[in-house]
Structure formats: structure tokens, C-alpha cells
C-alpha positions as a Markdown table, in Angstrom:
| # | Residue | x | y | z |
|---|---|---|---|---|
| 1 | Unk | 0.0 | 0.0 | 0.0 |
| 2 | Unk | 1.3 | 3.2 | -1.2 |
| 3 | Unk | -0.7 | 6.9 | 0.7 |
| 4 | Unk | -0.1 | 10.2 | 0.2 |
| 5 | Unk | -0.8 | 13.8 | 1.8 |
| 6 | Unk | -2.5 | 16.4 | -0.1 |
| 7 | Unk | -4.6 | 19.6 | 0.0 |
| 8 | Unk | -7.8 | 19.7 | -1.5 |
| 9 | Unk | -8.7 | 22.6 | -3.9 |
| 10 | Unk | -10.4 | 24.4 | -0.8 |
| 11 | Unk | -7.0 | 24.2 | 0.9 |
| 12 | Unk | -8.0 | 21.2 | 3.0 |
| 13 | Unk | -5.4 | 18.5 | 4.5 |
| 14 | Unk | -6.5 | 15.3 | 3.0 |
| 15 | Unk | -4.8 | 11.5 | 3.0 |
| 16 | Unk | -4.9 | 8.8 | 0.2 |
| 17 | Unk | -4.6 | 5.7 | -0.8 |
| 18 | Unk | -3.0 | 5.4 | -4.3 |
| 19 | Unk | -4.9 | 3.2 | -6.9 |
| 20 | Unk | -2.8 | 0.2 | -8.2 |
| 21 | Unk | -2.7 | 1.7 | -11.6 |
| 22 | Unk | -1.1 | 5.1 | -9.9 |
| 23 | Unk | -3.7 | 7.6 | -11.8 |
| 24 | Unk | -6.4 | 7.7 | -8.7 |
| 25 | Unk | -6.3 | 8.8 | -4.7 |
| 26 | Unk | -8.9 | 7.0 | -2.9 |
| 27 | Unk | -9.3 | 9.9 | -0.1 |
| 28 | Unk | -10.0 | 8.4 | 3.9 |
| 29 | Unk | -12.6 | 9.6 | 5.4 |
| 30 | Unk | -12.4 | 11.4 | 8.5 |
| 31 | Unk | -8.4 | 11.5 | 8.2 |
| 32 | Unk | -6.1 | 14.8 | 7.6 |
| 33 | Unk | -2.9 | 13.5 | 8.2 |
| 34 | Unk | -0.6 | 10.6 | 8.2 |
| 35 | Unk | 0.7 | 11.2 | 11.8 |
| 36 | Unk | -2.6 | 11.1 | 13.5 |
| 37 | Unk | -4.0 | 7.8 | 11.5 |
| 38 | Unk | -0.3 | 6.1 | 12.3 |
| 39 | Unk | -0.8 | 7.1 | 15.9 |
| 40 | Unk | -4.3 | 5.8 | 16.0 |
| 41 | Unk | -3.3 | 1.9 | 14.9 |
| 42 | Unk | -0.6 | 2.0 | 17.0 |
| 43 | Unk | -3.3 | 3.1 | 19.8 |
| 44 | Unk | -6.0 | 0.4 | 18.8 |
| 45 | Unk | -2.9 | -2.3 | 18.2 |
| 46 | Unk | -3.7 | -2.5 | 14.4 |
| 47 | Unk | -1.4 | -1.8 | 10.7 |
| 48 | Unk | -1.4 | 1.0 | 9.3 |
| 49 | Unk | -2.4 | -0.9 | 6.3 |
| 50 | Unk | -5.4 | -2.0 | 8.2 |
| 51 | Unk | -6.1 | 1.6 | 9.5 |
| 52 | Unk | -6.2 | 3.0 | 5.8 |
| 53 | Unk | -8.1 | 0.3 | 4.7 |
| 54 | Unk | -10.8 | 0.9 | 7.3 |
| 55 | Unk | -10.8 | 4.5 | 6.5 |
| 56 | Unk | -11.2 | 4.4 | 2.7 |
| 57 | Unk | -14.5 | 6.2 | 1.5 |
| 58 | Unk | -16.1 | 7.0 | -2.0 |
| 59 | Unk | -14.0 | 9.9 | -2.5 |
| 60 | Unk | -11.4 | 10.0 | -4.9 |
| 61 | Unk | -9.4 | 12.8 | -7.0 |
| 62 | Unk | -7.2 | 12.6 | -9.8 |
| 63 | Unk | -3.4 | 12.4 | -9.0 |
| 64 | Unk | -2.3 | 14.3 | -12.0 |
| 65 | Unk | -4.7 | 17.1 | -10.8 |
| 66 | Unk | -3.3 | 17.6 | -7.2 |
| 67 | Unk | 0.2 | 17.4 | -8.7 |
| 68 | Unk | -0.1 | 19.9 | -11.7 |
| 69 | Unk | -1.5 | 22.5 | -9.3 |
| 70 | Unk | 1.1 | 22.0 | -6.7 |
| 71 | Unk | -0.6 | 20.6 | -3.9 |
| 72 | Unk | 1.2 | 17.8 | -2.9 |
| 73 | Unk | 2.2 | 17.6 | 1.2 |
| 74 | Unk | 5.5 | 15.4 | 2.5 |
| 75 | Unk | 3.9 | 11.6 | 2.8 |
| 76 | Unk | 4.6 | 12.4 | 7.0 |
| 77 | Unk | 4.8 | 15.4 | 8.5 |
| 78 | Unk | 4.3 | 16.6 | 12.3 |
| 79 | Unk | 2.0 | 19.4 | 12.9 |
| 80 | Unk | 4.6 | 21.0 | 15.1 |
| 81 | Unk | 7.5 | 21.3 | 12.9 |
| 82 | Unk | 10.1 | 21.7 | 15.8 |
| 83 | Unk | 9.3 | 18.4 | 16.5 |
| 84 | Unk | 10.3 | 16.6 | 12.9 |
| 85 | Unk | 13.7 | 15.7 | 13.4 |
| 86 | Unk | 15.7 | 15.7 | 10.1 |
| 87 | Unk | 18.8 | 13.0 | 9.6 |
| 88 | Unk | 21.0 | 10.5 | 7.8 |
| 89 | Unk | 23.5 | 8.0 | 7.5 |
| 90 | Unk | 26.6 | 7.7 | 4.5 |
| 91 | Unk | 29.0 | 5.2 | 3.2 |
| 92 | Unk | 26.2 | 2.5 | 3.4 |
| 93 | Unk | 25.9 | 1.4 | -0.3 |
| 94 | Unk | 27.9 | -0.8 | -2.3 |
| 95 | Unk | 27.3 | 1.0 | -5.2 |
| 96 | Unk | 27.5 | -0.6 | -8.5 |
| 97 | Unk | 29.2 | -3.2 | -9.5 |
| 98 | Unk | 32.5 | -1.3 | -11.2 |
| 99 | Unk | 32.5 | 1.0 | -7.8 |
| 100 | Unk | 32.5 | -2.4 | -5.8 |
| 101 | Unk | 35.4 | -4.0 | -7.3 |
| 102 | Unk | 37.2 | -0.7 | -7.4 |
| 103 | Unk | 36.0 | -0.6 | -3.3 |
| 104 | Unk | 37.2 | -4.0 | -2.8 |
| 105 | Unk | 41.3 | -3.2 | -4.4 |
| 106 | Unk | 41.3 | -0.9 | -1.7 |
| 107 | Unk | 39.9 | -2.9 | 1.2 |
| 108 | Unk | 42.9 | -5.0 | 1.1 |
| 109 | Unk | 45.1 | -1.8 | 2.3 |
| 110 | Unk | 46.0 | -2.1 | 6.0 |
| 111 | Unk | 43.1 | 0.2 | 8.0 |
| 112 | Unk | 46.7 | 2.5 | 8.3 |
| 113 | Unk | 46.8 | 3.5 | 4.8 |
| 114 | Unk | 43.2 | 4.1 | 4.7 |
| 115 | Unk | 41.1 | 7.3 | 4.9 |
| 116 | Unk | 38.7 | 8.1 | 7.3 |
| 117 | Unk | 36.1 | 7.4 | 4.8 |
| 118 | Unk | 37.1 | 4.1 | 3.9 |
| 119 | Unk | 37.6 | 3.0 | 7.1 |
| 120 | Unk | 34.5 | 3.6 | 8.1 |
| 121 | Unk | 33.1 | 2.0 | 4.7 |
| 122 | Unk | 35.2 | -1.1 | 5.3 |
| 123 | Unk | 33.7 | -1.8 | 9.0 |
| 124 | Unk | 30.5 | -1.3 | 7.7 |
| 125 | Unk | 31.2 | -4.0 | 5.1 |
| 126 | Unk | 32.6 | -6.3 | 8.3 |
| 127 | Unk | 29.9 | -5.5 | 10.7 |
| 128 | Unk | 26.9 | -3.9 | 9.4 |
| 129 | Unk | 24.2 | -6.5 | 9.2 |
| 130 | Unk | 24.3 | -8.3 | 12.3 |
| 131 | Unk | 22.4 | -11.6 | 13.3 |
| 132 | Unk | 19.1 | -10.7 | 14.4 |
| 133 | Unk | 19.4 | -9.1 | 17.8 |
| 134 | Unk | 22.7 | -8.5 | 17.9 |
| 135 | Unk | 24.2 | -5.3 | 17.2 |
| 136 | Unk | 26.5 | -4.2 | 14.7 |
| 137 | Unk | 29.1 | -1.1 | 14.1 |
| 138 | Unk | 27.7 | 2.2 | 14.1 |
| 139 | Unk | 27.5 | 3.8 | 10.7 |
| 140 | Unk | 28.3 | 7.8 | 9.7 |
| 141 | Unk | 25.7 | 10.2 | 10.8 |
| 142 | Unk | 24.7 | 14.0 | 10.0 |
| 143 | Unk | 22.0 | 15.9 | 11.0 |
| 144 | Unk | 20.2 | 17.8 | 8.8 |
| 145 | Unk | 17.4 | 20.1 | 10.9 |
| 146 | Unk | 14.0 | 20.0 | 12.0 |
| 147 | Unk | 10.7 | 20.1 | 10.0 |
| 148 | Unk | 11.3 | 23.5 | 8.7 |
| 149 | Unk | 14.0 | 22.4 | 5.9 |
| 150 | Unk | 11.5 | 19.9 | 4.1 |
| 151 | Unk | 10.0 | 20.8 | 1.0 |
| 152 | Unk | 6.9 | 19.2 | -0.5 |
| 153 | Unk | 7.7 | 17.5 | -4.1 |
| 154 | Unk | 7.3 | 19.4 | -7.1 |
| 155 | Unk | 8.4 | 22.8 | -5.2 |
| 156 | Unk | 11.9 | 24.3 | -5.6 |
| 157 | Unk | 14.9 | 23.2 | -3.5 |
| 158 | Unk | 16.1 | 26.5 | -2.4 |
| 159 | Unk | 20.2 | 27.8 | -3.5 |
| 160 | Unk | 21.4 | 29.4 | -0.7 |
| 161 | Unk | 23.3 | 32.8 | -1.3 |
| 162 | Unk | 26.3 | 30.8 | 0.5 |
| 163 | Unk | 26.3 | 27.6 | -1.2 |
| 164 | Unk | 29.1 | 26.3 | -3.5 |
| 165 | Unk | 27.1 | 23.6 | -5.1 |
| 166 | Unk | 23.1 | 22.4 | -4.7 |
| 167 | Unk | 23.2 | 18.9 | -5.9 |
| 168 | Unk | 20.8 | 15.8 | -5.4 |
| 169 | Unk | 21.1 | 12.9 | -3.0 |
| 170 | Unk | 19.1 | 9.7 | -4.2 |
| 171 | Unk | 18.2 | 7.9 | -1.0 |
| 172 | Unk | 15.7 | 5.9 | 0.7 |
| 173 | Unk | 14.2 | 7.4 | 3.5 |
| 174 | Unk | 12.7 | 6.0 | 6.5 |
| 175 | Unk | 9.8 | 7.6 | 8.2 |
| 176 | Unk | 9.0 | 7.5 | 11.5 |
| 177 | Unk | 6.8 | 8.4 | 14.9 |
| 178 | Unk | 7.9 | 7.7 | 18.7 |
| 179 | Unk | 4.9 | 6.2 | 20.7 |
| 180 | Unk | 3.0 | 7.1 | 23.8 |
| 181 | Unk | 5.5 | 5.2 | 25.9 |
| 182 | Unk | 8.4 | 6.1 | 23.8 |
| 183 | Unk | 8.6 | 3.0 | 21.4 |
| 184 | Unk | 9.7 | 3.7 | 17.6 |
| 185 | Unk | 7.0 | 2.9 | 15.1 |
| 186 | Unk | 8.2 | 3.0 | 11.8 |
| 187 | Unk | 5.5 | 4.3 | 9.4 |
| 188 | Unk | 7.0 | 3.3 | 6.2 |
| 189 | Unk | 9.4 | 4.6 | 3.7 |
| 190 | Unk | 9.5 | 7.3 | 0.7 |
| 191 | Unk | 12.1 | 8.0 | -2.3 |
| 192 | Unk | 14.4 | 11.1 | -1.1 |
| 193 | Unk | 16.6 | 13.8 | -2.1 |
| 194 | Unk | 18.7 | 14.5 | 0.4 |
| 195 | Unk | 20.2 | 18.0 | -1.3 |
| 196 | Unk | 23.7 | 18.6 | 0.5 |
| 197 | Unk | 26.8 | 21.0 | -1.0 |
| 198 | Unk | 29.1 | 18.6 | -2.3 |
| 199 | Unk | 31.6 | 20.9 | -3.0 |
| 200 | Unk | 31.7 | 22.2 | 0.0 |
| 201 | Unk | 32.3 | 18.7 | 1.5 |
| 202 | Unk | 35.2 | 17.9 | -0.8 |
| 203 | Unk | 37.4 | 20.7 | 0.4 |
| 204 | Unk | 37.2 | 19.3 | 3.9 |
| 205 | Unk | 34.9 | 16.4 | 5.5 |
| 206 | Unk | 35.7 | 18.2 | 8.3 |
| 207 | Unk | 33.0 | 20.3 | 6.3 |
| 208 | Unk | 30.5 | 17.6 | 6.1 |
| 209 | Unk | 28.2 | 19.0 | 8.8 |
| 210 | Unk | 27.7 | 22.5 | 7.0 |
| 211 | Unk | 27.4 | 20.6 | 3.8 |
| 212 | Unk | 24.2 | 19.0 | 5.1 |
| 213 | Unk | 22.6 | 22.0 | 6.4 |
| 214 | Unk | 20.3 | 22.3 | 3.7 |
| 215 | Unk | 16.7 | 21.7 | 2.7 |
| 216 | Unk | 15.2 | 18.2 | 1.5 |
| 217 | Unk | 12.6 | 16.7 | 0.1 |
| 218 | Unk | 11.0 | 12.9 | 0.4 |
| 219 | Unk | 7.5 | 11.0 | -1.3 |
| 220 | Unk | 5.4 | 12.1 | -2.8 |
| 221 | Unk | 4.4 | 8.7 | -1.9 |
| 222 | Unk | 4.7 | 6.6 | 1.5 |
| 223 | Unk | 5.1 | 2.5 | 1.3 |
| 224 | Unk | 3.7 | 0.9 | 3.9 |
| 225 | Unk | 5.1 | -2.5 | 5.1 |
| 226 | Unk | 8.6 | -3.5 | 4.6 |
| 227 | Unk | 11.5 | -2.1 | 2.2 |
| 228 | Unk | 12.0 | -4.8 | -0.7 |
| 229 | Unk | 15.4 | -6.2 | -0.3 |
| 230 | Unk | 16.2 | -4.7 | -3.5 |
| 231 | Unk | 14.8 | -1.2 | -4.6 |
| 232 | Unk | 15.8 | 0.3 | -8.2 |
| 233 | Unk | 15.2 | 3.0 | -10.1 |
| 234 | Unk | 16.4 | 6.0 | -11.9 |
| 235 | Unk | 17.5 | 9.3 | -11.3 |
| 236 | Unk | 17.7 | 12.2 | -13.8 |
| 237 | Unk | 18.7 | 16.1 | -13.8 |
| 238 | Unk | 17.1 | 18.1 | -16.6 |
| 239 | Unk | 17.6 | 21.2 | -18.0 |
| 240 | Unk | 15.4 | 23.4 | -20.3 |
| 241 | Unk | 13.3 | 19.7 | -20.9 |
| 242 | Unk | 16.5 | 18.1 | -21.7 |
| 243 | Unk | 17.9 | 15.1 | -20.0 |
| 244 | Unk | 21.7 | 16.4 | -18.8 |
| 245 | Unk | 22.2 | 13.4 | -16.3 |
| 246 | Unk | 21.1 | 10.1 | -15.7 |
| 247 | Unk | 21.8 | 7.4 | -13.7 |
| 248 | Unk | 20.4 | 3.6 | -12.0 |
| 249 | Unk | 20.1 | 3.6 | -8.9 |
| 250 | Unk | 20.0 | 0.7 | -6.3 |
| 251 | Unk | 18.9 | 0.7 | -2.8 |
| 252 | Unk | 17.5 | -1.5 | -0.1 |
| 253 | Unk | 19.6 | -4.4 | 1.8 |
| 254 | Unk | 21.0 | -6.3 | -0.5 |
| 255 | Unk | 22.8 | -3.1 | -2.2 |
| 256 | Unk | 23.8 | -1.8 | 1.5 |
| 257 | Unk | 26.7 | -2.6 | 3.5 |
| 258 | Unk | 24.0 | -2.3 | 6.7 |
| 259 | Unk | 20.5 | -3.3 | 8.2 |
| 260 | Unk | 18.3 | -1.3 | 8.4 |
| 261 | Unk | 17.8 | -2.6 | 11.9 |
| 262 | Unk | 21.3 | -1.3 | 12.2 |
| 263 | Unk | 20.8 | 2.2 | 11.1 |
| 264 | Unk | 17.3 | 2.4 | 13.2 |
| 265 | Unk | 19.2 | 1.2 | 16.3 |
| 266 | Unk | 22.2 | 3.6 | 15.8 |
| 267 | Unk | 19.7 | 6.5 | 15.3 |
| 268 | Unk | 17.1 | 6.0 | 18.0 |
| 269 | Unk | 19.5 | 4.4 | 20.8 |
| 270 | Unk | 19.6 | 7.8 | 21.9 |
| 271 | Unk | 17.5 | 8.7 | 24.7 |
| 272 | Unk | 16.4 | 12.2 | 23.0 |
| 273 | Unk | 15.3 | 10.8 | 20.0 |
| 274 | Unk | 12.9 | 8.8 | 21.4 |
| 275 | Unk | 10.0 | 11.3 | 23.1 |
| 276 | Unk | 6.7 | 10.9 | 22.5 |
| 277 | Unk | 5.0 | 12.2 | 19.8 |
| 278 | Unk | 8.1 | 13.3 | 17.3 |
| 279 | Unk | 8.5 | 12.5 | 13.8 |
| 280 | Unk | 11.6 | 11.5 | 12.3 |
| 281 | Unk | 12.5 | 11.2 | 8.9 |
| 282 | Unk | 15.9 | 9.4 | 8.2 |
| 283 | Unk | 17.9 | 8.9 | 5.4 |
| 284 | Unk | 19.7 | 5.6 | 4.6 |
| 285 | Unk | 22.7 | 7.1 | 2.1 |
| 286 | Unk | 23.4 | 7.8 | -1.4 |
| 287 | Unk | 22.9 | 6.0 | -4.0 |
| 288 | Unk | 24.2 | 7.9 | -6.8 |
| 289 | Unk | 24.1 | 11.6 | -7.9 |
| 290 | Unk | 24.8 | 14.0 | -10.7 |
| 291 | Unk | 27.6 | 15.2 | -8.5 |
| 292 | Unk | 29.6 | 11.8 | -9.2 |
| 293 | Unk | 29.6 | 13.0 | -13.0 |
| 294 | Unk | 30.9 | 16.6 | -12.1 |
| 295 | Unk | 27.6 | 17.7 | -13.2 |
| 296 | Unk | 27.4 | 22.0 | -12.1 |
| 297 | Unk | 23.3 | 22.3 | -11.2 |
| 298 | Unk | 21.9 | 25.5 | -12.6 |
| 299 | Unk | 19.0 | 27.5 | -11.4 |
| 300 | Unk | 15.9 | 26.2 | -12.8 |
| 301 | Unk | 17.3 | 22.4 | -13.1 |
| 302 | Unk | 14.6 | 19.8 | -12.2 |
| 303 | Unk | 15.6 | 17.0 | -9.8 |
| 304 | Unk | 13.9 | 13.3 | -10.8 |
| 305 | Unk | 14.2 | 10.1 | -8.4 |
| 306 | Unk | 12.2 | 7.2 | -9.6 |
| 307 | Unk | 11.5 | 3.9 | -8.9 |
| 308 | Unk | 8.6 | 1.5 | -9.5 |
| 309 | Unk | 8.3 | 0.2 | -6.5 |
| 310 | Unk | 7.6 | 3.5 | -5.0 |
| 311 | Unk | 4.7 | 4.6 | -7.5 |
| 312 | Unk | 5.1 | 8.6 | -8.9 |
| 313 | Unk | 8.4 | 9.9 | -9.1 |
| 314 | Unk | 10.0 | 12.9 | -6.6 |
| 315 | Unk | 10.6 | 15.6 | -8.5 |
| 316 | Unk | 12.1 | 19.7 | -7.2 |
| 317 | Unk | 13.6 | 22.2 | -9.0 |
| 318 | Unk | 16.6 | 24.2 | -8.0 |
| 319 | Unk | 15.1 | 27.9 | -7.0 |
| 320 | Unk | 17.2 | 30.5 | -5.7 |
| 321 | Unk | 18.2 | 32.0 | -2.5 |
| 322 | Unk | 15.8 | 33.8 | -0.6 |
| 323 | Unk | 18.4 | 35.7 | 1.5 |
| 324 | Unk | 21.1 | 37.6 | 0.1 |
| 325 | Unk | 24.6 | 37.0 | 1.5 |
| 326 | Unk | 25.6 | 40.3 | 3.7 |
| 327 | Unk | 27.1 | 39.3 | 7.1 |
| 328 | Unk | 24.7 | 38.1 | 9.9 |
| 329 | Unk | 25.8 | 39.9 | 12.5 |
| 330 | Unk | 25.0 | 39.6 | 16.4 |
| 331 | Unk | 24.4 | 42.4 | 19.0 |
| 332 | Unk | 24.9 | 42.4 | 22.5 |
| 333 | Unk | 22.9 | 42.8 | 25.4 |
């Protein structure tokens, strides 16, 4: 099952279960938002599967008609956005099969003559997936920002006036609420564009934490249930209506160098990310990116992530900045 968030023309919240063909929402009745009708099966001990089910009426709009006018929502959003917590792991793919053998020449260096990065690639690769229960190495992690820094699909990822590059992330994200009594429920998954300055990053990684303090984007639609073991797709920048990157993509478990389990435990076995009531949205790594080609994103440049098993593609152009870049400067007291 596949549900997304939407406005009706009147400016009304409204959730939706997408038709198996992808052209038709089946609106529930009764239900604005994601977070309160995963909040209520967790309450009454059912799916969320079962929950939408339940609340699917006669109702229905066209999906091309809520995304040519713009009014798509994020699949999962919290109506508080201070308390949408915004993060993401790296180095967890294997990438593709040329990238792995190259990967594998230089995991047979001694951990000495190894960078950071690989280093922490290689002990993913040794100890990422656990056995059940167990767990396993900690992978990278960044943090992104709160609920203020998402933007819905089909509206622009913003330049900043300070940026050196604005350039996609293809990812797999997963979406999440903490419980009553503080238990994670995991509300599905979505495609996502993480957006991070890569050029930035590449003159230090002691830079990576700026780099990812940027806005985002993830849906339009949210899979309920498990992540497939393997996820595909494509990814595309174009330009003008012309195709100027493109790239396959691969995600899910058997593509990854670590659980998911792993990545959920690494995230959420800290105390603070686990109070009642917040949403978190977290990103499980790259899988490719017009930035591996040297691609230079322009103004105006429309961002495409696809995959079938995650129904209508995520799509955002590049917009500018909204602030200019004078000094920010503080005053005392």
C-alpha cells in the first residue's frame, strides 16, 4: 500500500490511498494527516495498512490534478515542525558493480593506509548486518534540521546565497513516529533527495556538517510495510526539458553494507530521539548523484528520483536564494 498527503482545492489536508494503476487517490474519510491515522493503529494495536483500509470512502481525486497544481504535502509530516527531526547516514551502499570491485582493491590496504572514509566504509562492510538481535558497528551520521528544511515534491529546492554547489542525493528514507511510551514505530518509507553542497564537503569532511545543512525533500508517496530487499530506479537532472544526467540507482539491503535494523538502532538508541510524539525522517545514504559525473546544477534544473516500486516519481527544481549574502551579525545585550 502506497498513501499520500495532499490539499484539497479548498485548501484542506487530506490523506490517500494510491490506486494500483497510480492515476487515482482513494481519499479516507475522517483522516487529515498521516501522523494522527499512524498514531491511532498503533493506539488500537492494528497496521497502518489496516487503518487505511478501514478508512477508505467514496472519494477520490485525480493524481495528476493535485500534482499539476502543486498541492502535494510530504507523505509524514508533524504538525509541530520543531518536532520533525531531520537526519541521515553515509558510506552504506555498495554502489554498482564497477564502484565495488574498485572498493574492494582498496579494502585489502591495511586500515593505516586508509582514509577516514574508507575506514569507516570497510567496518560497515565487516559488521553492518548483524544476526538478528545482535548489534552491529555504528555507521556515519549527520544531521540535517528540524521540519522547517522539508520541502513538499514538485516545489523548488532553495540555493542558498552561500552555497558552492546544490546537488541531489538519491536515497531511501525512513519515516518515523515515537509512541505514547516512547517505542519507535516506523510508518514506512519514501524515495528522497537529500540536497547537501558537495563541494563544499570535498574541500574538507571536516565540512560535512555545514554541507548538510540544507533543505530536503522525500515521497510524494509513503510504502507501507517492509522495504524490498532490493529497490531500483532511476534518477535524472534536466535542463530546459533536456535530459543532462542520468543514472540507475539501487537501494535496499542487498545493495547496502548495513541493516536497516542497524541504522534504526544507531539512530534512536539515543535517549532524546525517542520522546513521545516526534516525527523522524531518516535517510539511509546515497545511491548515486549528478555530483559523481561533475555535473554543475543550474537555477531552474529539475531534480527526478524514480523507482517503480515506490509509484510517482519525486521531483524539485533548483530555486534560488531567498536571503542575500551580507554578514549576519549579532548584538549584545
Amino acid at each position: 500500500m502506497r498513501l499520500v498527503q495532499f490539499k484539497d482545492r479548498s485548501g484542506a489536508r487530506k490523506v490517500a490511498v494510491v490506486s494500483e494503476d497510480g492515476r487515482t487517490l482513494h481519499v479516507l474519510g475522517g483522516v487529515t494527516s498521516t501522523y494522527d491515522l499512524a498514531l491511532a493503529a498503533a493506539r488500537s494495536k492494528t497496521s497502518l495498512q489496516a487503518a487505511a483500509q478501514d478508512k477508505t470512502g467514496a472519494e477520490t481525486a485525480k493524481y495528476d490534478d493535485v500534482v499539476n497544481d502543486h498541492r502535494l504535502l510530504p507523505p509524514l509530516d508533524h504538525p509541530d515542525p520543531y518536532h520533525c527531526l531531520i537526519s541521515g547516514t553515509g558510506l552504506s551502499h555498495l554502489g554498482s558493480a564497477a564502484a565495488r570491485d574498485s572498493m574492494h582493491v582498496k579494502l585489502q590496504q591495511t586500515e593505516a593506509e586508509m582514509t577516514d572514509s574508507m575506514k569507516m566504509f570497510k567496518w560497515g562492510v565487516d559488521g553492518g548486518k548483524p544476526p538478528p538481535g545482535q548489534i552491529g558497528v555504528a555507521p556515519e551520521w549527520f544531521f540535517k534540521g528540524d521540519g522547517r528544511c522539508v520541502v513538499a515534491p514538485e516545489e523548488p529546492l532553495e540555493l542558498p546565497s552561500y552555497a558552492l554547489d546544490g546537488g541531489e542525493e538519491v536515497e531511501v528514507v525512513g519515516l518515523y513516529i515515537v509512541g505514547d511510551k516512547g517505542g519507535v514505530l516506523r510508518v514506512g518509507f519514501a524515495l528522497g533527495n537529500e540536497y547537501a553542497d558537495h563541494v563544499m564537503e570535498r574541500q574538507n569532511y571536516l565540512y560535512l556538517a555545514h554541507s548538510k545543512l540544507r533543505q530536503c525533500s522525500y515521497g510524494p508517496e509513503l510504502l507501507a510495510g517492509e522495504l524490498p530487499k532490493s529497490v531500483s530506479g532511476r534518477a535524472r537532472l534536466l535542463r530546459d526539458g533536456r535530459e543532462m544526467w542520468a543514472e540507475d540507482w539501487l537501494s535496499g539491503e542487498d545493495n547496502m553494507c548495513h541493516s536497516v535494523a542497524n541504522l534504526e538502532h544507531h539512530h534512536f538508541k539515543y535517549r532524546d530521539f525517542r520522546q513521545p510524539g516526534d516525527v523522524h525522517v531518516h535517510y539511509f545514504g546515497a545511491a548515486t548523484g549528478s555530483f559523481t559525473k561533475k555535473v554543475e546544477t543550474r537555477i531552474g534544473d529539475v531534480f527526478e528520483i524514480r523507482s517503480p516500486q515506490f509509484g510517482r516519481a519525486l521531483r524539485n527544481p533548483l530555486g534560488p536564494a531567498r536571503e542575500s549574502g551580507k554578514l549576519v551579525s549579532v548584538r549584545m545585550l
